[in-house]
N, C-alpha and C positions, 0 to 999 in steps of 0.2 A: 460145436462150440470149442474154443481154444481149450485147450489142457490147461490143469493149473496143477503143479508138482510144485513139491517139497523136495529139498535137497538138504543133505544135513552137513552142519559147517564143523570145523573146528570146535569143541567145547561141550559138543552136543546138541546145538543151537538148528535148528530148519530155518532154511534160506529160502523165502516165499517167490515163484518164479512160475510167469504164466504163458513162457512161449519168447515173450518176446525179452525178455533179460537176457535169455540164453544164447539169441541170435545177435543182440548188440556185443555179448562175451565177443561171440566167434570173430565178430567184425572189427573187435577192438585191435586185435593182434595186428590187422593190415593196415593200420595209420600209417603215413608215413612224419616221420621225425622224432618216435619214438611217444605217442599220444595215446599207445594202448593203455596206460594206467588211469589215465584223466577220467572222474564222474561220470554217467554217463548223460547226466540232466546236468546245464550248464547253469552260471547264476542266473542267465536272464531268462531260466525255461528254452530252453534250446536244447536239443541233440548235440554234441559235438561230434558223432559220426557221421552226420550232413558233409559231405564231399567240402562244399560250399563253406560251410565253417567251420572244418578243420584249415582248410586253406586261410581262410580267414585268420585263427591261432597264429598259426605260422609265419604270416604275414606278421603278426603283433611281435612276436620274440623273435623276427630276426628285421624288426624294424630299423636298429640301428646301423644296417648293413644299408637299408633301403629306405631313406628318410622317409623320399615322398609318397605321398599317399595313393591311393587309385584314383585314376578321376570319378566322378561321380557321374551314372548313368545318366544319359539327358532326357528329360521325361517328355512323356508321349504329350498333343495335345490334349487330348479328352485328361489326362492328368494334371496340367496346367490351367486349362479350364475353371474343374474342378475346386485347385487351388486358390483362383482367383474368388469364387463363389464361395468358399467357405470365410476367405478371408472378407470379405461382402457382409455376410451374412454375422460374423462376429464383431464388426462394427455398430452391424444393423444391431441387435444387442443390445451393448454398449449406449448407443444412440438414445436406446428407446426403453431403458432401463427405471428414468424418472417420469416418465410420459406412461407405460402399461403397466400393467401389477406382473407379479411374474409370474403367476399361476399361464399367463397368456403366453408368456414367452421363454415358458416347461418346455416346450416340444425342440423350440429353437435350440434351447442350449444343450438337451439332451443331444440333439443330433450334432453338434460341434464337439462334446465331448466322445463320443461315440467314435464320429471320425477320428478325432487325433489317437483315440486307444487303436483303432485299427489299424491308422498309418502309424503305428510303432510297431507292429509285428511283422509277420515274415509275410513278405507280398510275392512270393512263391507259392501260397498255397492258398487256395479256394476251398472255403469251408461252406459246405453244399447238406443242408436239412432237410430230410423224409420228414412229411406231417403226414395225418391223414386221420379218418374216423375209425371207431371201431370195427372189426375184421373187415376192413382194405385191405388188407396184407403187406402194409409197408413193412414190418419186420420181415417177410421173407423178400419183399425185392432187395430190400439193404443187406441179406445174407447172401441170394445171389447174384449183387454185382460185388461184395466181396469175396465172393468165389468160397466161402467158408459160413459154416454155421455160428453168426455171432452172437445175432438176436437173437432170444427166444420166442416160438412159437407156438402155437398152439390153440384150441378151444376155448381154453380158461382166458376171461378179460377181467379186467385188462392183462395183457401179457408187457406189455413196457411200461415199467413203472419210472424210468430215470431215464436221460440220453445218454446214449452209449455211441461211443464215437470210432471211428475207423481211419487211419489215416495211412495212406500209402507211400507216404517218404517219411522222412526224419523233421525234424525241427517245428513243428507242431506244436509242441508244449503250450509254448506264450497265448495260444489263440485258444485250446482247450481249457487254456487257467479262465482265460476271458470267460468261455463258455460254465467255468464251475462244475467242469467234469470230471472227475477224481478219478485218479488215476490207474482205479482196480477196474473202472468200466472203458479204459481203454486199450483199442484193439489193433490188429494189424492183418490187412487181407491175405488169403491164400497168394504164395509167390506162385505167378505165371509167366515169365518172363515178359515178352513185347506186351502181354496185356496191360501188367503194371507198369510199365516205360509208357502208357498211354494213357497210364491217370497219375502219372507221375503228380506231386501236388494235390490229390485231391484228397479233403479231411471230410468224409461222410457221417450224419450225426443221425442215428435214430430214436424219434422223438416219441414220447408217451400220446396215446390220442388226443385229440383237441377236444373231443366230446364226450371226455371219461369220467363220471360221475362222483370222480375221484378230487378233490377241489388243488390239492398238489400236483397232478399231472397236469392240467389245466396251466398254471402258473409256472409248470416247468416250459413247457409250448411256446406260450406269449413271452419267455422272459428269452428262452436260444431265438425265437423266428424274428429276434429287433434285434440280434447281433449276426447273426451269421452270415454269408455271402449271398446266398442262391435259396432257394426252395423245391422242394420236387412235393409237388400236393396229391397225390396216391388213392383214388377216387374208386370206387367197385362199382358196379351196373345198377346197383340197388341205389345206394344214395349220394351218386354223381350231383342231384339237383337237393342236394340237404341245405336247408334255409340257414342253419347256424354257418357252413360252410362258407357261402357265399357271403352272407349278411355281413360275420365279424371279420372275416378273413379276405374272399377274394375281392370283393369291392370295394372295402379300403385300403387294399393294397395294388388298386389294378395299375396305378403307378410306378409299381416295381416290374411290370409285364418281362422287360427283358434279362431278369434274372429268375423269372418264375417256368419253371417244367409243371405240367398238369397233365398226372399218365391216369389212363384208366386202366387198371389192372384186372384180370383173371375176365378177358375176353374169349378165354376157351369155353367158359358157361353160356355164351352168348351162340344161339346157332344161324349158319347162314350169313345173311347181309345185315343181322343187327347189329355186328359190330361196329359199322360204318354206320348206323342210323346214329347207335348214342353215341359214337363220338361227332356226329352232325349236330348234333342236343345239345352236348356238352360246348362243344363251337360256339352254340349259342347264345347261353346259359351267361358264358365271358366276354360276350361281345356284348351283353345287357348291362353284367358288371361294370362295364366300361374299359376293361383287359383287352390292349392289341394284342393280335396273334399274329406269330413271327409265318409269316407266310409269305412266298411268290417272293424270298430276297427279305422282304422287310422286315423289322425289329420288333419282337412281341413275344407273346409267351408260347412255350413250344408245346405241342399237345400231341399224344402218341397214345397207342394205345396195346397193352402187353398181359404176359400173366406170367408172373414172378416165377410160380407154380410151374409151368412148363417149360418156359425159358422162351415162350414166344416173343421177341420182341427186345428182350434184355439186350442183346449185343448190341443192337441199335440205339439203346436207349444210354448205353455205357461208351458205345462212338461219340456219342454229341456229349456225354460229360468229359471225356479225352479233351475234343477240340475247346469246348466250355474253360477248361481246366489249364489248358496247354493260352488259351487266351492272354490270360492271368490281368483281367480288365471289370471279372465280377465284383471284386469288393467297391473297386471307383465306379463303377455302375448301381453300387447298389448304394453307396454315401451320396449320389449325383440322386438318385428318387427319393429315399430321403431328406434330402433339401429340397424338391420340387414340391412333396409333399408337406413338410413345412411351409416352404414357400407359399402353397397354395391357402392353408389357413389363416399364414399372417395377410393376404391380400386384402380382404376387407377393413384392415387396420391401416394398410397404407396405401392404397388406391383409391382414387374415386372422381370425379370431372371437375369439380373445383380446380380456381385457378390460384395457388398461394404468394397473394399477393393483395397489397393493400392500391386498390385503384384509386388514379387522382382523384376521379370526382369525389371517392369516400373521403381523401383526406382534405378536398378544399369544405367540404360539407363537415367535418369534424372541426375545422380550424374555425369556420363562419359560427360556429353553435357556441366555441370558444368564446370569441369575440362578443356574438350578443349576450352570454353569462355573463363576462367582465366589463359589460357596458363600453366598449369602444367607442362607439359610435356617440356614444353622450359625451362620452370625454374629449371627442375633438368637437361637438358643437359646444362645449364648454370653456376649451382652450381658444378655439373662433371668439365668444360672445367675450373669452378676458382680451385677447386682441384685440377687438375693436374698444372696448370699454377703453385697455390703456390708451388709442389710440386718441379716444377724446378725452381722455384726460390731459394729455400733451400738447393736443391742438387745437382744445373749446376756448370758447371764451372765458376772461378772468373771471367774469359776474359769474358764468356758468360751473365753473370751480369752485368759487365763493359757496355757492348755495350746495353743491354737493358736502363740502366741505362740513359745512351748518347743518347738513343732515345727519350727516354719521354720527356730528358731537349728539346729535338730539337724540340717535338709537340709542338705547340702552346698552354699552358696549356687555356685560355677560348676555342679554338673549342675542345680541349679533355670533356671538361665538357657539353659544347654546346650538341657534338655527344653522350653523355651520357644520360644527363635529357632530349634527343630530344624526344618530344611524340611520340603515333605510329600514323598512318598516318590515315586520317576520314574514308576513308574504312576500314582497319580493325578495328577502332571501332565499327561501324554500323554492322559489319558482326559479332564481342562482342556481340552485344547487341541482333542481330536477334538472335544467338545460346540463348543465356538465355531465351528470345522469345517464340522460337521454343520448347524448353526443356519444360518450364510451359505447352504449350497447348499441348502439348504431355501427359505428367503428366496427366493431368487435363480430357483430353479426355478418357483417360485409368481407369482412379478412377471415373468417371461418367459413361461411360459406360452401358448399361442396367438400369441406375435407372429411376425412374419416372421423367419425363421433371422436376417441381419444383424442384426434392432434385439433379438433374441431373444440373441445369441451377447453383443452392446454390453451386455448387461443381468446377463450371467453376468460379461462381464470386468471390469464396476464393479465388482461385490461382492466377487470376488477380490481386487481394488484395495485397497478399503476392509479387509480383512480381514487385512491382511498383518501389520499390527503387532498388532493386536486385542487377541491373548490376553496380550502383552505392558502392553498399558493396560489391560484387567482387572485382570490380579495386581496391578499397581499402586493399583487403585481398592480393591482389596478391604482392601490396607495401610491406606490413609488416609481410607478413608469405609466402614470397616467398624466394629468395636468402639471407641468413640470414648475418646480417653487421659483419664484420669482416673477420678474418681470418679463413678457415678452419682447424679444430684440427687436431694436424700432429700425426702420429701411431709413437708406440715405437721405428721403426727402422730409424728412419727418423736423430738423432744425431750421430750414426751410420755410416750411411750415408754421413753426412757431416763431420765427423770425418776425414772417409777416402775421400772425394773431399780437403779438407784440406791437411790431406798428397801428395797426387798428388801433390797440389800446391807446399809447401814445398820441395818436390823432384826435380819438374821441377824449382824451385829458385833456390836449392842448384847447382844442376846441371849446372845450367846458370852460376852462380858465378863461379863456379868452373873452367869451361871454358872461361872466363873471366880473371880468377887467370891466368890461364897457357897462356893464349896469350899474359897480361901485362908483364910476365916474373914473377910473383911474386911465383908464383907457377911450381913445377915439370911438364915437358909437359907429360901428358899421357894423350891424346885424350876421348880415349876409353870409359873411366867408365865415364865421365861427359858429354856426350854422350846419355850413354844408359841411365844415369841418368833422363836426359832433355825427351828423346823418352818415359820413363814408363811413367813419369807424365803428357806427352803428350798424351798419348794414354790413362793413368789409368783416367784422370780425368773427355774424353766422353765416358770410359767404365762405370765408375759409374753412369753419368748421366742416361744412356742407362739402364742401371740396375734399378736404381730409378724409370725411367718412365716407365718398364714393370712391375716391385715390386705396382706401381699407378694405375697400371689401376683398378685391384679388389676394393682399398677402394676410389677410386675417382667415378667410378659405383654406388658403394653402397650410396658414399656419393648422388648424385645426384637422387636415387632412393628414398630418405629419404627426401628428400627437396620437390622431385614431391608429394610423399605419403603425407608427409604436406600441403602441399597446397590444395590437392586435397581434404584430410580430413576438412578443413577450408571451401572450398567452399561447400562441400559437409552439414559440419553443418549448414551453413547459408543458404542455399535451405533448407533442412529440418526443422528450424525455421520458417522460412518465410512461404516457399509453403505445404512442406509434412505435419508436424504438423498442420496446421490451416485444410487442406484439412484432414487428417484422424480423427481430430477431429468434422468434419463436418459428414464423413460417419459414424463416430460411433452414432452422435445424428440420425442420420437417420434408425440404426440398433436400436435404441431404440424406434423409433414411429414404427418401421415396429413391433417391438416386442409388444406393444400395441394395435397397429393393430389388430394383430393374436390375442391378446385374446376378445377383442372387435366383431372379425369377427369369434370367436369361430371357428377355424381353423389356428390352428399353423402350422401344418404341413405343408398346405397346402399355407402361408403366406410366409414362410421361405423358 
């Protein structure tokens, strides 16, 4: 384990110093521009003996020499990707912020905040986590691939009680703050020249058991293995196949396969060809879990098998964290499963075969339920029977006016008003109001249909919304855009018509008179012509009417056809205000998460 000395300062004072002060001292003197005085922890958690950010300084204080800036490196695809999907996914969010409770969409936002903590630190270095059970021996393989005794080992368990962290270059800090590792448990490996040029970047963390009966180790584990980059899961022959292992850990994270190492350690207890059996087992074991394994080229978890203990194996196992490390692609690998695994929980909430959309037949079948609630169809045989009614009023005969006339005076004009304003009866209200009712959950069931229960449930509670006053602005439409006040408009032939009931009358007067004349004596008797007189304008005056009222039926039809079509049109816009717009406005926000979705769950196709 590293020395930890005392040096005494000025005063009398001890200067606490555990290796690695000392060699930042030595390194300060070789800055160039005169930076050996500077801190050696910078404000943002940085090193400033990083190569890298001293150059960086320098740049800043002699900026005004050199205005412009560096260009900015142009990110890889899988980085741009990446980007795209998060930015997706913080929409998706957003979106669905008044539609989910949040408890649903905890995972989502944790992992947006996650990412952006991580895309603020230094994307130089891969911070790479030993877990493992009780005596695995992850403390001694993290001592030697740091080539030095950092952890402590031993008999006694738990022997890690905290993560203790290792990190092979400078500028670390920011991702260790992340990690809540204080600053006395961090370390720096034995310098080997080309060894450490080959883990340049790498920050190794070793972590307390996962199965330490310890409730703080525990929570130290779960709380580094959901920030770190990589995993290396450090397994012993005895409880490779541990149910807690696999149960909490490797198969809900087989997601992450290709940022996951699974070594079996201390295979020198193993004699013969058992080595290769359990790691056969082990192969498994992760291919149950559901963990690809990086084999033959492909992408998956890498599984090896070593003993810390002898060093069988470590140099290989410290080659692939080089190239792992030298990649510098695990943290966007490990923010990219991550969101897949997010992804994958919110898919129930926004996938599903439903099509969102409100089908015409639904909507001609909500507009028709309309219409027979507000009585269309009565209001244009209504406005039909006042059509023809005015039409003989205009073109009957005088007697036949006469005697209508004589009847109205005879009704009692308050019950004619009475029988007029009389409401309709509370049953057919109620059975009004069931139809608009019934209409809504129709609608409503139709346009919700296959979607996810939430955007399914958001699709019922519009239309109930919308429906509240409904039957109320019905009755209303049916008053003032049903049978319209006044007289119906008479067609061109209609003066025509009264021209000649006119004549008739005329004919059968003169006629009357005339016979009249000849019985007073005052006039020549001849029967005859004042006669036939009386009989044409007898006969011509219900022949016109008869004519009139078959001449009425076409625009008295039409007319009432135009009165229901209004009305009909009227209920049909105030359903469509009320329920259709609020609800196709609701499936479209739903067509827009699901569209987010799909790019978030990198499968449109398959989303849509």
């Amino acid at each position: 384990m590293t020395a930890v000395t005392e040096h005494p300062e000025p005063g009398g004072r001890a200067r606490w110093d555990d290796g690695l002060i000392a060699r930042r001292a030595a390194k300060s003197g070789r800055h160039r521009g005169g930076f050996g005085d500077l801190p050696q922890d910078g404000p943002g958690g940085e090193d400033p003996d990083d190569p890298d950010e001293t150059g960086a300084l320098v740049r800043a204080v002699s900026g005004a020499a050199n205005p412009l800036p560096p260009a900015a490196p142009a990110l890889s695809p899988e980085h741009q990707a990446l980007r795209v999907r998060l930015d997706a996914l913080r929409q998706l969010v957003g979106l669905s912020r008044t539609r989910l409770d949040g408890k649903t969409l905890a995972e989502a936002g944790r992992v947006l905040d996650e990412a952006a903590a991580r895309r603020g630190l230094s994307p130089k270095h891969t911070v790479v986590a030993i877990a493992g059970a009780t005596g695995s021996g992850k403390s001694t393989l993290f001592n030697a691939l740091a080539g030095v005794q950092i952890s402590e080992t031993g008999l006694r368990r738990p022997t890690t009680s905290a993560p203790i962290a290792c990190s092979w270059t400078d500028g670390a800090a920011g991702l260790l703050d992340r990690l809540e590792i204080p600053g006395r448990l961090r370390r720096r490996p034995r310098e080997g020249g080309d060894r450490d040029e080959g883990m340049s970047g790498l920050v190794l963390i070793d972590l307390p058991d996962h199965d330490s009966a310890v409730v703080s180790h525990r929570e130290h584990v779960d709380r580094v293995l959901a920030l770190v980059d990589a995993v290396i899961w450090v397994v012993d022959p005895e409880k490779y196949a541990d149910a807690v292992l696999h149960e909490r850990y490797l198969r809900p994270l087989a997601g992450h396969a290709e940022i996951t190492f699974v070594v079996l350690n201390q295979v020198d207890r193993l004699p013969g060809e058992a080595a290769d059996q359990v790691l056969d087992d082990l192969r498994r074991l992760l291919d149950e879990d559901g963990m690809a394994l990086g084999e033959h080229g492909d992408p998956g978890a890498t599984v090896l098998g070593l003993s810390a203990l002898t060093g069988e194996g470590v140099p290989e196992l410290r080659e692939l964290l080089g190239h792992f490390t030298q990649e510098r692609g695990a943290a966007t690998r490990r923010i990219s499963a991550d969101v897949d695994r997010a992804a994958l929980r919110l898919r129930p909430l926004y996938v599903a075969d439903g099509r969102p959309e409100i089908g015409e037949g639904a909507r001609t079948e909500f507009e028709d339920r309309l219409a027979e609630a507000v009585g269309a169809h009565a209001a244009g045989l209504a406005a039909e029977r006042a059509w023809r009614r005015n039409a003989g009023r205009a073109c009957g005969t005088p007697w036949l006016r006469l005697w209508r006339w004589y009847d109205e005076k005879r009704t009692p004009q308050l019950l004619r008003r009475g029988a007029e304003a009389a409401e309709p009866p509370p049953e057919e209200e109620v059975t009004a109001r069931q139809r608009v009712e019934q209409a809504v959950r129709t609608v409503a069931d139709e346009a919700a249909a296959g979607l996810p229960e939430p955007w399914a449930q958001a699709v019922r509670e519009t239309a109930v919304r919308g429906a509240d006053r409904l039957p109320e602005a019905l009755d209303e439409l049916a008053v003032t855009a049903g049978v319209p006040a006044g007289k119906p408009p008479r067609p061109a032939w209609w003066p025509v018509a009264v021209l000649a009931q006119a004549a008739m009358t005329l004919v059968q007067v003169y006629g009357g008179l005339w016979l009249v004349g000849q019985i007073v004596g005052v006039l020549e008797p001849r029967l005859m012509p004042p006669v036939l007189l009386m009989v044409a304008g007898i006969v011509g005056g219900p022949l016109v009417e008869w004519m009139c009222t078959v001449a009425a039926r076409g625009p008295a039809r039409r007319y009432g056809q135009e009165a229901e079509q209004r009305l009909r049109q009227a209920a049909a816009g105030c359903g469509r205000a009320r329920v259709l717009e609020p609800v196709a406005a609701e499936l479209l926000r739903y067509r827009e998460v699901r569209e987010q979705y799909a790019t978030v769950a990198k499968a449109s196709a398959g989303a849509r």
